[in-house]
C-alpha positions in Angstrom: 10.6 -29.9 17.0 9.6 -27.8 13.9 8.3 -24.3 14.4 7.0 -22.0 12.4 6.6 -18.4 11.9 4.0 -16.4 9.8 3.6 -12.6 9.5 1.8 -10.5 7.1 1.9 -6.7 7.6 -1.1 -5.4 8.6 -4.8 -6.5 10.3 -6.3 -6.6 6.6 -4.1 -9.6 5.3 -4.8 -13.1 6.7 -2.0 -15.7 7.4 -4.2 -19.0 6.4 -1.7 -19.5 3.3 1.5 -19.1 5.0 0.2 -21.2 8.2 -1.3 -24.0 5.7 2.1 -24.1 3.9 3.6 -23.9 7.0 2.5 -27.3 8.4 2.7 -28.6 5.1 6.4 -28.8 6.0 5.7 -30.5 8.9 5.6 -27.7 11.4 4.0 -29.0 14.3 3.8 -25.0 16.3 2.7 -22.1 14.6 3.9 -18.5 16.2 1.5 -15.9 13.8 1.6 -11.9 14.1 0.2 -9.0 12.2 2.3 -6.7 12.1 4.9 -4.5 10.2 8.4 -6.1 9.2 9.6 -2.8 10.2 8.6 -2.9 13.5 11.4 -4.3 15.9 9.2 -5.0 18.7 7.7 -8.5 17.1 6.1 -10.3 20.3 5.7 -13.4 18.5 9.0 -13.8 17.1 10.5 -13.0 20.2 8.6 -15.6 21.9 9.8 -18.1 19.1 12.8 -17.5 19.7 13.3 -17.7 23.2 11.8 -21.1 23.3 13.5 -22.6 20.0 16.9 -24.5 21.2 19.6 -26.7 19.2 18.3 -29.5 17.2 15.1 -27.4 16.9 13.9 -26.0 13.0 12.5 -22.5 12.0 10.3 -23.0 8.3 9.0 -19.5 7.1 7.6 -19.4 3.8 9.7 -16.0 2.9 12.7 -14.4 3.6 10.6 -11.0 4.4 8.9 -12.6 6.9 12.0 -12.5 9.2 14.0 -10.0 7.4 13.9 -6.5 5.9 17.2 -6.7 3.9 20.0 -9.4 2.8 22.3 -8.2 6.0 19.4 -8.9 8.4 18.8 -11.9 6.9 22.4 -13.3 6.7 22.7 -12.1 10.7 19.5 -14.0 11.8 20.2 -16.9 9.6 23.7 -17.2 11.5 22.6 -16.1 14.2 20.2 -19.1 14.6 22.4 -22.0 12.8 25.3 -21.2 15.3 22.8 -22.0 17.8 22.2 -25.4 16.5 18.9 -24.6 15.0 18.0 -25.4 11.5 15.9 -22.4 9.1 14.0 -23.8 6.1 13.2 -20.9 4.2 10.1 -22.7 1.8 11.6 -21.1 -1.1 15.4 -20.8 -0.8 16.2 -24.0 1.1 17.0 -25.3 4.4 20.3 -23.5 6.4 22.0 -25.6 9.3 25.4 -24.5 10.7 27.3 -27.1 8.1 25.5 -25.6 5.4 26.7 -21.9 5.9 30.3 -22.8 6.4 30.2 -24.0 3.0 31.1 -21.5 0.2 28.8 -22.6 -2.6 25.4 -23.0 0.2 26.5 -19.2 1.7 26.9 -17.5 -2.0 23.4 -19.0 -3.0 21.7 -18.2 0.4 23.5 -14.9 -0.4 22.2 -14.8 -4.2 18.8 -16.1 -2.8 18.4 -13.4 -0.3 19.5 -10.4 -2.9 16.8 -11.7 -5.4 14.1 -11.4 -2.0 15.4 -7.7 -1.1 15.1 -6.8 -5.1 11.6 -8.2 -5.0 10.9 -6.1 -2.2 12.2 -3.1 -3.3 10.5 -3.3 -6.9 7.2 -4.1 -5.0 8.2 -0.7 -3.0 8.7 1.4 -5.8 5.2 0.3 -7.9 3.6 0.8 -4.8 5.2 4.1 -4.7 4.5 4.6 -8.3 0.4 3.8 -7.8 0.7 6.2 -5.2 2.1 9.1 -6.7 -0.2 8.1 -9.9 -3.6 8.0 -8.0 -2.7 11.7 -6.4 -2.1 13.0 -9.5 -5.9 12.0 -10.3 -7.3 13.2 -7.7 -7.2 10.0 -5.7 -7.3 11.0 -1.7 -6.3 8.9 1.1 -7.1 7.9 4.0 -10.2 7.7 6.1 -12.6 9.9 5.4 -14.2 12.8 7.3 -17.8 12.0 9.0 -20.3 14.7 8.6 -21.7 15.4 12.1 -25.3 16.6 12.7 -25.0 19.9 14.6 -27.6 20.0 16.7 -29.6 20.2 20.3 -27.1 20.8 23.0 -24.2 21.3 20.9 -26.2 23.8 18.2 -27.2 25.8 21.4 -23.3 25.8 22.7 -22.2 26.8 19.1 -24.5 29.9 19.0 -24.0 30.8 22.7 -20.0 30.9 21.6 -20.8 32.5 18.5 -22.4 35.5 20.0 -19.8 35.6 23.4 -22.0 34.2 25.7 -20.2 31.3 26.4 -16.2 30.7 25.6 -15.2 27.6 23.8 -14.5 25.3 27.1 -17.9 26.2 28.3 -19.6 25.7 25.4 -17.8 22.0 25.3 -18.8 21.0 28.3 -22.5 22.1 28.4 -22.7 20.4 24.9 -20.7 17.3 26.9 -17.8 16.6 24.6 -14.3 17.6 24.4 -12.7 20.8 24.0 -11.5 19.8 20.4 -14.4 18.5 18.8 -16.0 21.0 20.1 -13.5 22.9 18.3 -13.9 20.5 15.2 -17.6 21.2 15.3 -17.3 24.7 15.3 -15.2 24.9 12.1 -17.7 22.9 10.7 -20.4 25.0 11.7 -18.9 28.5 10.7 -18.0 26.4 7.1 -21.7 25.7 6.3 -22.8 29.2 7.4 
Protein backbone atom coordinates (compact mmCIF):
# COMPACT_ATOMS: atom_id res chain seq x y z
CA UNK A 1 0.00 0.00 0.00
CA UNK A 2 1.20 3.67 -0.64
CA UNK A 3 0.66 6.22 2.04
CA UNK A 4 1.03 9.56 2.22
CA UNK A 5 1.84 12.30 4.52
CA UNK A 6 1.05 16.12 4.19
CA UNK A 7 1.74 18.83 6.77
CA UNK A 8 1.88 22.48 6.44
CA UNK A 9 2.61 24.54 9.55
CA UNK A 10 -0.15 26.29 10.70
CA UNK A 11 -4.36 26.50 10.38
CA UNK A 12 -3.82 29.43 7.67
CA UNK A 13 -2.02 27.12 4.91
CA UNK A 14 -4.15 24.48 3.14
CA UNK A 15 -2.72 20.99 2.22
CA UNK A 16 -4.85 20.63 -1.27
CA UNK A 17 -1.40 20.87 -3.22
CA UNK A 18 0.65 18.44 -1.38
CA UNK A 19 -2.53 15.92 -1.05
CA UNK A 20 -3.20 16.35 -5.01
CA UNK A 21 0.53 15.65 -5.69
CA UNK A 22 0.30 13.18 -3.24
CA UNK A 23 -2.13 10.81 -5.02
CA UNK A 24 -0.65 11.75 -8.11
CA UNK A 25 1.96 9.27 -7.04
CA UNK A 26 -0.42 6.81 -6.55
CA UNK A 27 -0.95 7.19 -2.90
CA UNK A 28 -4.04 5.55 -2.20
CA UNK A 29 -4.24 6.91 2.01
CA UNK A 30 -3.69 10.36 2.86
CA UNK A 31 -2.57 11.02 6.83
CA UNK A 32 -2.88 15.34 6.75
CA UNK A 33 -1.99 17.59 9.94
CA UNK A 34 -1.60 21.31 10.61
CA UNK A 35 0.79 21.67 12.58
CA UNK A 36 4.40 22.89 13.37
CA UNK A 37 7.49 20.71 12.11
CA UNK A 38 8.83 21.57 15.48
CA UNK A 39 6.37 20.06 17.31
CA UNK A 40 7.24 16.36 18.41
CA UNK A 41 3.86 15.42 19.31
CA UNK A 42 2.56 14.86 15.42
CA UNK A 43 -0.79 12.63 15.90
CA UNK A 44 -1.01 12.04 12.36
CA UNK A 45 2.41 10.86 11.71
CA UNK A 46 2.35 8.82 14.51
CA UNK A 47 -0.64 7.12 13.42
CA UNK A 48 1.13 6.57 9.95
CA UNK A 49 3.45 5.15 11.32
CA UNK A 50 2.21 2.64 13.53
CA UNK A 51 0.08 1.25 10.81
CA UNK A 52 2.77 1.38 7.82
CA UNK A 53 4.61 -2.22 7.78
CA UNK A 54 7.28 -3.85 5.24
CA UNK A 55 6.50 -3.75 1.68
CA UNK A 56 4.44 -0.59 2.52
CA UNK A 57 5.60 3.12 0.80
CA UNK A 58 5.73 6.62 2.54
CA UNK A 59 5.56 9.66 -0.61
CA UNK A 60 5.88 13.11 0.96
CA UNK A 61 6.29 15.88 -1.27
CA UNK A 62 9.31 17.47 0.94
CA UNK A 63 11.80 16.54 3.06
CA UNK A 64 10.51 19.28 5.81
CA UNK A 65 7.53 17.69 5.92
CA UNK A 66 9.06 14.84 7.99
CA UNK A 67 12.19 16.40 9.02
CA UNK A 68 13.61 19.60 10.61
CA UNK A 69 17.31 18.90 9.74
CA UNK A 70 19.60 16.51 7.49
CA UNK A 71 20.25 14.20 10.79
CA UNK A 72 16.55 13.81 11.42
CA UNK A 73 15.98 13.12 8.14
CA UNK A 74 18.85 10.50 7.58
CA UNK A 75 17.41 8.75 11.02
CA UNK A 76 13.76 8.56 9.79
CA UNK A 77 14.74 7.65 6.42
CA UNK A 78 16.73 4.54 7.94
CA UNK A 79 14.72 4.20 10.40
CA UNK A 80 11.78 3.32 8.05
CA UNK A 81 13.87 1.43 5.01
CA UNK A 82 15.31 -0.96 7.75
CA UNK A 83 11.81 -1.73 8.39
CA UNK A 84 11.11 -2.78 4.92
CA UNK A 85 9.21 0.30 4.00
CA UNK A 86 9.99 2.27 1.00
CA UNK A 87 10.10 6.66 1.29
CA UNK A 88 9.59 8.53 -2.03
CA UNK A 89 10.44 11.88 -1.22
CA UNK A 90 8.57 13.69 -4.69
CA UNK A 91 11.64 15.63 -5.14
CA UNK A 92 14.79 13.72 -4.01
CA UNK A 93 13.76 10.18 -5.11
CA UNK A 94 12.51 7.04 -3.77
CA UNK A 95 14.79 5.29 -0.57
CA UNK A 96 14.35 1.46 0.02
CA UNK A 97 16.76 -0.44 2.32
CA UNK A 98 19.00 -1.53 -0.97
CA UNK A 99 19.16 1.90 -1.91
CA UNK A 100 20.79 3.33 1.35
CA UNK A 101 23.40 0.63 1.61
CA UNK A 102 24.71 1.99 -1.54
CA UNK A 103 27.39 4.68 -1.30
CA UNK A 104 26.58 6.87 -4.36
CA UNK A 105 22.26 6.68 -3.40
CA UNK A 106 23.30 7.63 0.56
CA UNK A 107 25.84 10.67 -0.47
CA UNK A 108 22.97 12.12 -2.84
CA UNK A 109 20.15 11.46 -0.32
CA UNK A 110 22.85 13.11 1.90
CA UNK A 111 23.51 15.99 -0.73
CA UNK A 112 19.71 16.10 -1.31
CA UNK A 113 18.78 16.55 2.20
CA UNK A 114 21.70 19.39 2.92
CA UNK A 115 20.25 21.46 -0.07
CA UNK A 116 16.44 21.10 1.88
CA UNK A 117 17.96 22.14 5.41
CA UNK A 118 19.85 25.20 3.40
CA UNK A 119 16.56 26.08 1.87
CA UNK A 120 15.11 26.11 5.10
CA UNK A 121 17.43 27.96 6.81
CA UNK A 122 17.67 30.82 4.11
CA UNK A 123 13.75 30.89 4.17
CA UNK A 124 14.44 31.41 8.18
CA UNK A 125 16.66 34.06 8.02
CA UNK A 126 14.52 36.37 5.17
CA UNK A 127 11.81 35.68 7.29
CA UNK A 128 13.83 36.95 10.11
CA UNK A 129 15.11 39.69 8.08
CA UNK A 130 11.17 40.98 7.06
CA UNK A 131 10.77 40.81 10.56
CA UNK A 132 13.34 42.77 12.00
CA UNK A 133 12.77 45.21 8.83
CA UNK A 134 8.90 45.74 9.38
CA UNK A 135 9.77 46.73 13.32
CA UNK A 136 12.12 49.02 12.31
CA UNK A 137 9.05 50.80 10.50
CA UNK A 138 6.85 50.70 12.82
CA UNK A 139 5.19 47.52 11.79
CA UNK A 140 3.47 45.86 15.13
CA UNK A 141 2.41 42.36 15.54
CA UNK A 142 0.17 40.39 16.56
CA UNK A 143 -3.48 40.64 17.28
CA UNK A 144 -4.65 43.64 18.02
CA UNK A 145 -6.30 45.26 21.20
CA UNK A 146 -10.29 45.52 21.03
CA UNK A 147 -11.63 48.74 22.36
CA UNK A 148 -14.28 47.82 24.97
CA UNK A 149 -17.36 50.12 25.66
CA UNK A 150 -17.25 50.90 29.37
CA UNK A 151 -20.47 51.05 30.39
CA UNK A 152 -23.82 50.10 32.58
CA UNK A 153 -22.84 47.60 35.20
CA UNK A 154 -19.28 47.72 34.65
CA UNK A 155 -19.12 51.88 34.46
CA UNK A 156 -21.02 51.70 37.82
CA UNK A 157 -18.28 49.00 39.37
CA UNK A 158 -15.41 51.17 37.90
CA UNK A 159 -16.59 54.33 39.75
CA UNK A 160 -17.71 52.51 42.94
CA UNK A 161 -13.82 51.17 42.92
CA UNK A 162 -12.60 54.39 42.00
CA UNK A 163 -13.97 56.22 44.94
CA UNK A 164 -13.38 52.98 47.60
CA UNK A 165 -16.76 51.85 47.68
CA UNK A 166 -16.17 48.71 46.35
CA UNK A 167 -12.53 46.74 45.98
CA UNK A 168 -11.56 45.31 42.72
CA UNK A 169 -13.10 41.58 43.28
CA UNK A 170 -16.39 43.25 44.18
CA UNK A 171 -16.49 45.45 41.68
CA UNK A 172 -15.83 42.28 39.06
CA UNK A 173 -18.34 40.39 40.17
CA UNK A 174 -21.21 42.92 40.45
CA UNK A 175 -20.15 44.00 36.88
CA UNK A 176 -20.14 39.84 36.23
CA UNK A 177 -16.76 39.34 34.62
CA UNK A 178 -13.46 38.23 35.84
CA UNK A 179 -11.21 39.72 38.24
CA UNK A 180 -8.66 40.52 35.31
CA UNK A 181 -10.64 42.16 32.81
CA UNK A 182 -11.99 43.78 35.30
CA UNK A 183 -8.60 44.77 35.99
CA UNK A 184 -7.99 45.30 32.10
CA UNK A 185 -11.07 47.57 32.08
CA UNK A 186 -9.97 49.59 34.72
CA UNK A 187 -6.61 50.56 33.11
CA UNK A 188 -8.50 51.39 30.27
CA UNK A 189 -10.80 53.45 32.02
CA UNK A 190 -8.18 55.46 34.20
CA UNK A 191 -6.17 55.81 30.49
CA UNK A 192 -9.12 57.67 28.82
CA UNK A 193 -9.74 59.88 31.94
Amino acid sequence: MIYGYARVSTNKQELAIQIKALKDAGATKVFKEKISGAKTDRKELSKLLKEIKAGDTLVVTKADRIARSLSQLESFVLDLTKRGIAVHILNMGLFTAESMDNPITKLLFQVLGSFAEFERSMILERTQEGIREAREKGVKFGRKSKTYEIEGALLHAIQQVETGAMSQPEGADFAGCSVATFKRRLKEYREQK
